[in-house]
N, C-alpha and C positions, 0 to 999 in steps of 0.2 A: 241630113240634107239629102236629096234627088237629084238626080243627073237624067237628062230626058234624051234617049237616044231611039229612033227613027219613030217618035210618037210613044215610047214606052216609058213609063216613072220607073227608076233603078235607083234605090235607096243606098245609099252608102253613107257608112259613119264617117263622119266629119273628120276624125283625127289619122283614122283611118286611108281615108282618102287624101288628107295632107301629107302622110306621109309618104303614100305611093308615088307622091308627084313632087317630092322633096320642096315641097313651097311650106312658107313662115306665116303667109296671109294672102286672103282674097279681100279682094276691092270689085265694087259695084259701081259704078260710074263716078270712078275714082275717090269712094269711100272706103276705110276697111271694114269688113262685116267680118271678118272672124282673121286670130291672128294667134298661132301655135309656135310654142317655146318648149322647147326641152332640153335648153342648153343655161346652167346655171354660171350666174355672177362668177368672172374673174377677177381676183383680189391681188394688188402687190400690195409686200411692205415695203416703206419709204422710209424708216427708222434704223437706224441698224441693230444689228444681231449679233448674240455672240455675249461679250460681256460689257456688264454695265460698268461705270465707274460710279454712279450714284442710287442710290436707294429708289429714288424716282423715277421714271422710265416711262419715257414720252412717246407713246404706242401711235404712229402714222401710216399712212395708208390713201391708193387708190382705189375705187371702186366700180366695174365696167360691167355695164350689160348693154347690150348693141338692139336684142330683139323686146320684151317684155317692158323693160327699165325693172329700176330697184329698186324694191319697197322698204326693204329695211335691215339694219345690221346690227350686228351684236360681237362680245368677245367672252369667253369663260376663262378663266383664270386659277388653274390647280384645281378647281372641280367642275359637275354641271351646272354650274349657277349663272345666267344668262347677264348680261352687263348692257344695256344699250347704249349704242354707240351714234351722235350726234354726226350726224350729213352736210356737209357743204357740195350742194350740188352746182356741181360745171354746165351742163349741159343735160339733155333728156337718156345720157345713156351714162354716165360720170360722175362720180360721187369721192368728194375725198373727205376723210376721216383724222383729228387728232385728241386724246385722250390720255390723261399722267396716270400709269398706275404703279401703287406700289409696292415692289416687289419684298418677296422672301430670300433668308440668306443662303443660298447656295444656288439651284437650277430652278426656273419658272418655266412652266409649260402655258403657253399660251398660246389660244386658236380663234381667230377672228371669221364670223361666219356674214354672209351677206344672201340676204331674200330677194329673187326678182317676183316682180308680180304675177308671174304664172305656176308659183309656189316651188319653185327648184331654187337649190341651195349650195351654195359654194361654200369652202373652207381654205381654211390656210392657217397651217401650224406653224410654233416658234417657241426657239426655249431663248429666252435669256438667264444669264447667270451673274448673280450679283454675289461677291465673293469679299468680304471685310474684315476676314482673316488674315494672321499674319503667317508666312508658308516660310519655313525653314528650309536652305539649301542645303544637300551633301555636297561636302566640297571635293569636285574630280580633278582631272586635271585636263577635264573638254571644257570644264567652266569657267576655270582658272588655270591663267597663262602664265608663268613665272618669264616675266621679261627681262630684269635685271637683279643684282642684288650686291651690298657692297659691307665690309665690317673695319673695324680697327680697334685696337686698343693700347694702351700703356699703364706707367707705373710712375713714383716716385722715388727716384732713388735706391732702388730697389734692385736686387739679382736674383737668380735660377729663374725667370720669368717663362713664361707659358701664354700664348695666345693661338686659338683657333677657329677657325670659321666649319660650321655646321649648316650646307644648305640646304632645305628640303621642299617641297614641293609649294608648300603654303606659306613657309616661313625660313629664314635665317637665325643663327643662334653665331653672334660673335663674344667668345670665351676670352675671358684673358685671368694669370695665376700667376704672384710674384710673393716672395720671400721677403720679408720687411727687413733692411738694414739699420732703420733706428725707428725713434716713434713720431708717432701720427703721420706715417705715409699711407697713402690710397693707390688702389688700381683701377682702371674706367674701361671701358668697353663702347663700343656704339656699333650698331646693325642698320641698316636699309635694305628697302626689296621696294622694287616696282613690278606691277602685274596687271593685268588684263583680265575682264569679266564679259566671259562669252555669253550673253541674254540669249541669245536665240539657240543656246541648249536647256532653256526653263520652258518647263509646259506653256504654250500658250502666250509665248513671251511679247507678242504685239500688244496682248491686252495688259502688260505688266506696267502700271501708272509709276512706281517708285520702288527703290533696293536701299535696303539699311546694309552697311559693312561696318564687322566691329576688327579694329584693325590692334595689334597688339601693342604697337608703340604711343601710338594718335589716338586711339578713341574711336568712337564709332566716325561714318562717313555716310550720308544719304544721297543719290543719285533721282532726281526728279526726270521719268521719261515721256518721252512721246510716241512710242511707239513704234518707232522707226530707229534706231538707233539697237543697234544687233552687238557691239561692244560700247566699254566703259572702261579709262584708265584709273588706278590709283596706284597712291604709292602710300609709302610708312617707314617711319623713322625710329632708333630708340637710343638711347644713353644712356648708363649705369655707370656706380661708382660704389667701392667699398673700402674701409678706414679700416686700418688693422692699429693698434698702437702699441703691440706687444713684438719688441726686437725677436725676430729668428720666426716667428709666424708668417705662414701662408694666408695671402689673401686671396679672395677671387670672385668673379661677377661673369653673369652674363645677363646682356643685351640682345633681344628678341625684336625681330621686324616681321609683318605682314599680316596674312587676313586667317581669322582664327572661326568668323561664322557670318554667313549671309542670311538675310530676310526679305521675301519679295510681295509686294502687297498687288492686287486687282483695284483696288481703290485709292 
């Protein structure tokens, strides 16, 4: 272009001279005749991030350019292989995007790029992590709280008798050991423990959907979460019983309560 100052032609580049004068566009009798962008596409994600709980993963998104507009957008997925990405346009500067993709099992990198029409390029990276393993806890005692615990035992008819309670951190052991005074008498035992399961000392524990506990008396126990829930109580029970039928033998049992191994899933 030329700029004509006191009857002289002064040529000057165009982009140039745009940008001396920090202007986007000239207008001719309120047309634009030329109009410079070097500011590429800002992208949000509208999806969340982080981990998934399902295999699917519903990739959402704004897309802004204020000066050129947008000509087009894309996402790559664990390598450079371009994916076009379908526009629902808002307005002449707005563009919002949604697409299912599906992930791999562990960490996905994924980066969604947007074209304005002045050829500058935006980005915006994300890892999702879709995790369908099952993650075995060590049991400490930040993760498990021994809140209570209780034993008993007895005998039939029986003397020099023996009963003892063994408390430890995950579990109880209530003992009991009596001398038979005649036959078919038995000895019995029972144990309990109540305790508490600190979530929010597991990696990551917002995104933990579910915990298996296998408890020693009961069986296992499954805790369905939401996220939001940072403890879990349980409890556990047990009874035993042992027959001696031979006068002047010792009999004996024990009875074990509480949690012997945790499992926390992402899915």
């Amino acid at each position: 272009m030329s700029i004509l100052i006191n009857n002289n032609e002064l040529l000057v580049g165009v982009q140039q001279f745009m940008n001396s004068i920090h202007a986007k566009r000239i207008y001719f009798n309120g047309v634009e005749v030329y109009g410079y962008d070097n500011v590429a596409p800002a992208i949000a994600i509208t999806s969340g991030t982080g981990y998934s709980a399902t295999q699917t993963y519903r990739l959402t998104g704004t897309i802004t350019d204020t000066a050129s507009g947008i000509a087009r957008a894309y996402y790559t997925h664990g390598d450079s292989t371009q994916h076009n990405l379908t526009l629902t346009r808002l307005n002449s500067t707005e563009a919002t995007f949604s697409v299912d993709i599906s992930l791999a099992n562990g960490t996905n990198s994924i980066t969604v790029y947007a074209v304005d029409n002045a050829g500058n390029v935006g980005s915006r990276p994300l890892s999702i992590v879709y995790d369908n393993a099952a993650h075995t806890a060590t049991l400490t005692t930040a993760l498990i709280t021994r809140l209570s615990y209780g034993s008993d035992g007895g005998w039939d008819y029986a003397h020099r008798e023996t009963r003892r309670t063994t408390p430890t951190d995950f579990y109880v052991d209530s003992y009991t050991s009596s001398q038979c005074s005649g036959t078919g008498q038995s000895v019995w035992a029972t144990a309990s423990y109540n305790g508490r399961i600190n979530i929010s000392t597991l990696p990551n524990w917002q995104s933990i959907k579910r915990i298996t506990i296998t408890r020693y008396g009961t069986g296992a126990q499954t805790f369905n979460l939401n996220g939001s829930l940072s403890t879990v109580d349980f409890t556990d029970s047990s009874r035993t019983t042992n027959d001696e039928h031979t006068v002047g033998n010792y009999a004996s049992t024990t009875a074990r309560a509480g949690i012997s191994a945790l499992t926390y899933y992402y899915t």
